[in-house]
ZAKOLMI-768567 format. One record per residue: x, y, z of N, C-alpha, C, O in turn; residue number from 1; residue in one letter. Coordinates in Angstrom, 2 decimals. Each point is the difference from the previous one (the first is absolute). Example, Ala and Ser with C-alpha at 12.3 -4.5 7.8 and 13.67 -1.06 7.14 Angstrom:
ZAKOLMI-768567
(atom (13.19, -5.69, 7.80), (-0.89, 1.19, 0.00), (0.90, 1.20, 0.00), (1.04, -0.02, 0.66), 1, 'a')
(atom (-1.39, 1.07, -1.38), (0.82, 1.19, 0.06), (-0.77, 1.09, 0.73), (0.51, 1.11, 0.17), 2, 's')
This chain:
ZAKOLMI-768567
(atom (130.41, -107.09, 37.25), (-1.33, -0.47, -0.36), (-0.88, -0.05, 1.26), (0.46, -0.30, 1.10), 1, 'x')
(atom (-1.79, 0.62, -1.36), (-0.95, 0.54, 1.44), (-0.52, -1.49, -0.16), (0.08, -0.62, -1.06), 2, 'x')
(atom (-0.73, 0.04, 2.44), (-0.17, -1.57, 0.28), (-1.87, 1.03, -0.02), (-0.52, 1.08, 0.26), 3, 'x')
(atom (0.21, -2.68, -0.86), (-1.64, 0.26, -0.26), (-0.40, -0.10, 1.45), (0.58, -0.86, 0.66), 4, 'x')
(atom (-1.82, 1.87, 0.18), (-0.38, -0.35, 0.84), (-0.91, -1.02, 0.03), (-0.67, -0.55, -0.87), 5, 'x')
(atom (0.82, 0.38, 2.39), (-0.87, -1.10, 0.63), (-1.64, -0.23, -0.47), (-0.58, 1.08, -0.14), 6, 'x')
(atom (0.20, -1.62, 0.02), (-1.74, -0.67, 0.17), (-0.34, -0.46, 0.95), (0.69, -0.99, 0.22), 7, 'x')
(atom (-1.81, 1.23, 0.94), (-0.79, -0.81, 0.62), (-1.10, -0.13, -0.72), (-0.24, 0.87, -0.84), 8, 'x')
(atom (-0.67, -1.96, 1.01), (-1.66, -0.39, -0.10), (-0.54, -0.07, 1.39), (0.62, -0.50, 0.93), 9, 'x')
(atom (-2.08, 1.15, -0.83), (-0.04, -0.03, 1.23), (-1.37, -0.76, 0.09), (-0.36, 1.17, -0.09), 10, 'x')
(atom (-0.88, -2.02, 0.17), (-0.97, -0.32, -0.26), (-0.75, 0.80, 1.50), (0.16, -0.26, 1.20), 11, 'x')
(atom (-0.98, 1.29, -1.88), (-0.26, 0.81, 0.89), (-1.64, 0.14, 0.46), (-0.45, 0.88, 0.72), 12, 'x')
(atom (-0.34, -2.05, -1.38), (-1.33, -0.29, -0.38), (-0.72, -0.70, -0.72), (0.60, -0.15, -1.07), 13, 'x')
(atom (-1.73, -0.45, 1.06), (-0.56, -1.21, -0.45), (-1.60, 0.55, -0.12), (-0.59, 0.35, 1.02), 14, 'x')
(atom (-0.23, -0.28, -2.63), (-0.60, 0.32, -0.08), (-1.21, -0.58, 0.14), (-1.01, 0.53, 0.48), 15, 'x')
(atom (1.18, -2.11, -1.11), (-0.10, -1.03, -0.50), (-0.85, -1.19, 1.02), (0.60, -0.21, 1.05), 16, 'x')
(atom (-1.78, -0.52, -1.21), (-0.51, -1.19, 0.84), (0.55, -0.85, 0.07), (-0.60, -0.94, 0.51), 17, 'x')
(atom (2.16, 0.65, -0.98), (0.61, -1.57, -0.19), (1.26, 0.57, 0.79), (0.42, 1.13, -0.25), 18, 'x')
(atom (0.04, -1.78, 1.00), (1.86, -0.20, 0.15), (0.77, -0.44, -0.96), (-0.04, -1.05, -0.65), 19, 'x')
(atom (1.09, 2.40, 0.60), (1.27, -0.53, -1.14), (0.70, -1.47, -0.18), (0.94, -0.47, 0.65), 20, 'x')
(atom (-1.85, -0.22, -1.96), (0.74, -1.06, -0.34), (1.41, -0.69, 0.53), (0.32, -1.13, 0.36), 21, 'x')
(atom (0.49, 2.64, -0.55), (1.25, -0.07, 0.13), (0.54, -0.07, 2.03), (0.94, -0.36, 0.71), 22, 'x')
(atom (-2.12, 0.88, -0.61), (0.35, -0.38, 1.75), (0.33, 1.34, 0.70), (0.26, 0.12, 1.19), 23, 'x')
(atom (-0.33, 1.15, -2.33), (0.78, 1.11, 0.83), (-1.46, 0.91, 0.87), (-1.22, 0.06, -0.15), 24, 'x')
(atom (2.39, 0.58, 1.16), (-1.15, 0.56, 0.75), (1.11, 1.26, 0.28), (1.21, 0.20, -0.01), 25, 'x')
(atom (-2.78, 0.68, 0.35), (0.25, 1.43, 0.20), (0.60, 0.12, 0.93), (-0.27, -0.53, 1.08), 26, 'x')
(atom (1.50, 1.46, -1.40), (1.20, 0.27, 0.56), (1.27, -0.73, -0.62), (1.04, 0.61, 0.20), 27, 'x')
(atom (-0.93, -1.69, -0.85), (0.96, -0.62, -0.59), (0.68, 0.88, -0.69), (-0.78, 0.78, -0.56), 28, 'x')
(atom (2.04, -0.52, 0.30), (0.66, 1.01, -0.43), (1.21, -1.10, -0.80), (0.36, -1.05, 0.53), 29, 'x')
(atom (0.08, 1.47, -1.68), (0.89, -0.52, -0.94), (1.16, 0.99, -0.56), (-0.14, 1.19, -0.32), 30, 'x')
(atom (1.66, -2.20, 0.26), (1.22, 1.12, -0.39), (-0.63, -0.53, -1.85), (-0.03, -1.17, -0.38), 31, 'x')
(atom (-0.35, 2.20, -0.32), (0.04, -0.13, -1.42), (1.57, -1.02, -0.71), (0.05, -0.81, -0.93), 32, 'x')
(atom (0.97, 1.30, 1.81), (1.26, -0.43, -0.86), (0.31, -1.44, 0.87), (0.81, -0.74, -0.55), 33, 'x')
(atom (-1.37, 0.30, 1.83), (0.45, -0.98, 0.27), (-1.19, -0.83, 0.44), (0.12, -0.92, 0.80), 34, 'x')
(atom (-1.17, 1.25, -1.33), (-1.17, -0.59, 0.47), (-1.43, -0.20, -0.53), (-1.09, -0.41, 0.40), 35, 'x')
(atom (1.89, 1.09, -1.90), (-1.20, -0.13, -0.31), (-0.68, -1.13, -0.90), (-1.01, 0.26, -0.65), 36, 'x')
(atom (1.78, -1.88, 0.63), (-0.15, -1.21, -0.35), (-1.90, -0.34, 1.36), (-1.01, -0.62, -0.33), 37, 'x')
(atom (1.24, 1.18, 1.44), (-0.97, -0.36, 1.23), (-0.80, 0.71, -0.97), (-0.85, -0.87, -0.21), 38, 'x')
(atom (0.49, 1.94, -0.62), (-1.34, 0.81, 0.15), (-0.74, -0.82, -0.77), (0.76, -0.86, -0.45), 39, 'x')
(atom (-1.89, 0.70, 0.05), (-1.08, -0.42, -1.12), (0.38, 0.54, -0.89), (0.40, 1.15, 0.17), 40, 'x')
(atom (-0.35, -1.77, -1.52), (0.39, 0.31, -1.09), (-1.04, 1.06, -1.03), (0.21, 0.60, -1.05), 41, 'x')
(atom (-1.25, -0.73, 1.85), (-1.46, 0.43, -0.94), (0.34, 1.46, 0.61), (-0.24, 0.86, -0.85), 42, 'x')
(atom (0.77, -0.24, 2.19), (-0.39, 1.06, 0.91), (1.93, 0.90, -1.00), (0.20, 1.11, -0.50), 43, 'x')
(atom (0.70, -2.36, 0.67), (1.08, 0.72, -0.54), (-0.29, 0.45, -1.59), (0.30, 1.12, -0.40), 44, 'x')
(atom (-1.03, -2.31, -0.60), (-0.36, 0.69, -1.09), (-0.14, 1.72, -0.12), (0.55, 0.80, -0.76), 45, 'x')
(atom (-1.63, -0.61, 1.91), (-0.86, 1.18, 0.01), (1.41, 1.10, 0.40), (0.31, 0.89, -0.79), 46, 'x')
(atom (0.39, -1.09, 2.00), (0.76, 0.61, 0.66), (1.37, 0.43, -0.85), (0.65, 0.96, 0.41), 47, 'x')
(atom (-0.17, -1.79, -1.80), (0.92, 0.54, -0.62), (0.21, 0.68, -0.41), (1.19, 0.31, 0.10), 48, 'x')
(atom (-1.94, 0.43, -0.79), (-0.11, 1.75, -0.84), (-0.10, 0.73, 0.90), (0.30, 1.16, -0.31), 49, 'x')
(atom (-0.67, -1.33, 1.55), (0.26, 1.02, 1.16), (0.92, 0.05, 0.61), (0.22, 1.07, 0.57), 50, 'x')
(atom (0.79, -2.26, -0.41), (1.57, -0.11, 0.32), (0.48, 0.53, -0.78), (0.90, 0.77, 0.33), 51, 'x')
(atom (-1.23, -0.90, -1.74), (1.32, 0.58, -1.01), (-0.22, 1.61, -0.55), (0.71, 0.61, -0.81), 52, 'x')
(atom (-1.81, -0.18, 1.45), (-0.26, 1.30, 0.23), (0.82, 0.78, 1.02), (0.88, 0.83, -0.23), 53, 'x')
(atom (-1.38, -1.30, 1.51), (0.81, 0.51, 1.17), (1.28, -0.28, 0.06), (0.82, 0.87, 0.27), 54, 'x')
(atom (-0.57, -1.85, -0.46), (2.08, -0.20, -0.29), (0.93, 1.13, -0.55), (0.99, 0.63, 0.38), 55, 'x')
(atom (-2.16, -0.74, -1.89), (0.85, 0.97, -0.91), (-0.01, 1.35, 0.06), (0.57, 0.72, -0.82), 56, 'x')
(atom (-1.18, -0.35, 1.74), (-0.37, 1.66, 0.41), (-0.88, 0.88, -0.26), (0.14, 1.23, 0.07), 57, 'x')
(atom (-1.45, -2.09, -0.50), (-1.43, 0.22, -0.44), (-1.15, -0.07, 1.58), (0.17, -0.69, 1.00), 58, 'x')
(atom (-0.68, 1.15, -1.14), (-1.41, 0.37, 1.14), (-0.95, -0.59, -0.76), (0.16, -0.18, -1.21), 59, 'x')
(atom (-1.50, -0.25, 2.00), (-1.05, -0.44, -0.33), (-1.03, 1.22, 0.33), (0.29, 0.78, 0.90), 60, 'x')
(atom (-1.40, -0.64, -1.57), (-0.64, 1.20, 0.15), (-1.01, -0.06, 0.96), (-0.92, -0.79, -0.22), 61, 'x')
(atom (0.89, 1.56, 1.36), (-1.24, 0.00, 0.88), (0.34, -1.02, 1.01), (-0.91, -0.51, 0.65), 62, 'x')
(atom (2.65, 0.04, -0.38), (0.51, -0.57, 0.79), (1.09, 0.88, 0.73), (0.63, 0.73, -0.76), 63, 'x')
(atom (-0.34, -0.69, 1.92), (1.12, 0.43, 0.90), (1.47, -0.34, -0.80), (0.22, -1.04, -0.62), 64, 'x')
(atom (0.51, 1.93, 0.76), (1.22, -0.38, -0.85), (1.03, -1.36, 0.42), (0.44, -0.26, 1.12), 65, 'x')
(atom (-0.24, -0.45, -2.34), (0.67, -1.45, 0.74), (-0.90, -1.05, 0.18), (0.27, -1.14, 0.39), 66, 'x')
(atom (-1.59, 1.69, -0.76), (-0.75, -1.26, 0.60), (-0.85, -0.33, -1.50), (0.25, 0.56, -1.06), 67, 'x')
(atom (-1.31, -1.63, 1.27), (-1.08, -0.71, -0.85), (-0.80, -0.93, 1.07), (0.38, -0.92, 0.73), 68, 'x')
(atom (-1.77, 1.61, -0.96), (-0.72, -1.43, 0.53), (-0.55, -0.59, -0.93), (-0.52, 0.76, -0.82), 69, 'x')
(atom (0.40, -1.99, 0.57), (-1.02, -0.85, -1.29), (-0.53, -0.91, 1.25), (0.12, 0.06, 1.22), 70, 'x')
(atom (-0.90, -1.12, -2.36), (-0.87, -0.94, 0.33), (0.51, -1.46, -0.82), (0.33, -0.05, -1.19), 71, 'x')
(atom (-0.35, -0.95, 2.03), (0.01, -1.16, -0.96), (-0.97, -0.33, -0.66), (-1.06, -0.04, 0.62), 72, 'x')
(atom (1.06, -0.26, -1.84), (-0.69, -0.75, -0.43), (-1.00, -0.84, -0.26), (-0.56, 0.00, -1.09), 73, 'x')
(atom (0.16, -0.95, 2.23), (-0.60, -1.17, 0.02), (-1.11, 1.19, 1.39), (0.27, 0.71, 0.97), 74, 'x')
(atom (-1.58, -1.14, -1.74), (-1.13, 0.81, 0.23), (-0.68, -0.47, 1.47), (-0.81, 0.65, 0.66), 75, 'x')
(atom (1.19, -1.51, -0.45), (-0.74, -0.97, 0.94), (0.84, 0.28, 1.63), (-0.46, -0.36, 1.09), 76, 'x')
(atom (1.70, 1.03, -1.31), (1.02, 0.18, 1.15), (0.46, 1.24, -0.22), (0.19, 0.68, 1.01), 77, 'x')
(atom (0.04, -0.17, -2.08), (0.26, 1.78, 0.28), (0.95, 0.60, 0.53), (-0.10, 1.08, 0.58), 78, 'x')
(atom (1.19, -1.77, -0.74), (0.84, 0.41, 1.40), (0.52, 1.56, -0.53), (0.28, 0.25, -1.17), 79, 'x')
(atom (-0.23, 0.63, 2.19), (1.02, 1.28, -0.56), (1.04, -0.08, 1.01), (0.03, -0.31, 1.19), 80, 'x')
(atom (1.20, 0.85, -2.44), (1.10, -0.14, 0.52), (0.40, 1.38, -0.37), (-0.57, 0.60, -0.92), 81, 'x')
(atom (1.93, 0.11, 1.90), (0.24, 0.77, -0.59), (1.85, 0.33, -0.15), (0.65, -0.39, 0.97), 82, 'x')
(atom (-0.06, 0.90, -1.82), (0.99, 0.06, -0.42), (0.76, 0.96, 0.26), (-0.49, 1.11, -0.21), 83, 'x')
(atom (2.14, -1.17, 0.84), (0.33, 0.95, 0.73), (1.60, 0.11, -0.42), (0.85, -0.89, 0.04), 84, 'x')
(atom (-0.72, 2.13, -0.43), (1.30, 0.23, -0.76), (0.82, 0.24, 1.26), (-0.16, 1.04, 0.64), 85, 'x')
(atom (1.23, -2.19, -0.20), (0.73, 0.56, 1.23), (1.45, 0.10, 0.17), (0.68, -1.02, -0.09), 86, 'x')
(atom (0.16, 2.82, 0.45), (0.41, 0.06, -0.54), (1.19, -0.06, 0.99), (-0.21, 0.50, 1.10), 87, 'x')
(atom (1.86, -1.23, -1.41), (0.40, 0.14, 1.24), (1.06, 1.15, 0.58), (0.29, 0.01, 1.20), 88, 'x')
């Protein structure tokens, strides 16, 4: 049986006039499988269909292979993060 690869989150930008509620700042980087209780829940909402895309051996379109960038949520902070299939 093949072991699911890795996830990073990488918060790679901030669009937004407010600082993340949650406290994160650009460059903060997260293990999806052991870390991802730390991320904002509103930014992981967004970020799940793009994990369970890239895991399962799906691409996102008009993204580099392995990867996803989104945006959180909350309009006021913007944060983009981006998602990184890593493989070992």
């Amino acid at each position: 049986m093949s072991r699911r690869p890795k996830i990073r989150l990488t918060l790679i930008d901030r669009k937004g006039p407010c600082g993340c509620h949650r406290g994160h700042k650009v460059g903060d980087s997260f293990d999806f499988d052991t870390e991802r209780g730390k991320l904002c829940p509103m930014a992981m909402h967004v970020a799940f269909p793009y994990i369970d895309i890239l895991r399962y051996g799906g691409n996102i379109p008009n993204q580099p292979e392995g990867t996803a960038v989104f945006c959180c949520p909350d309009v006021d902070t913007i944060n983009v993060f981006k998602i990184e299939k890593v493989e070992d």
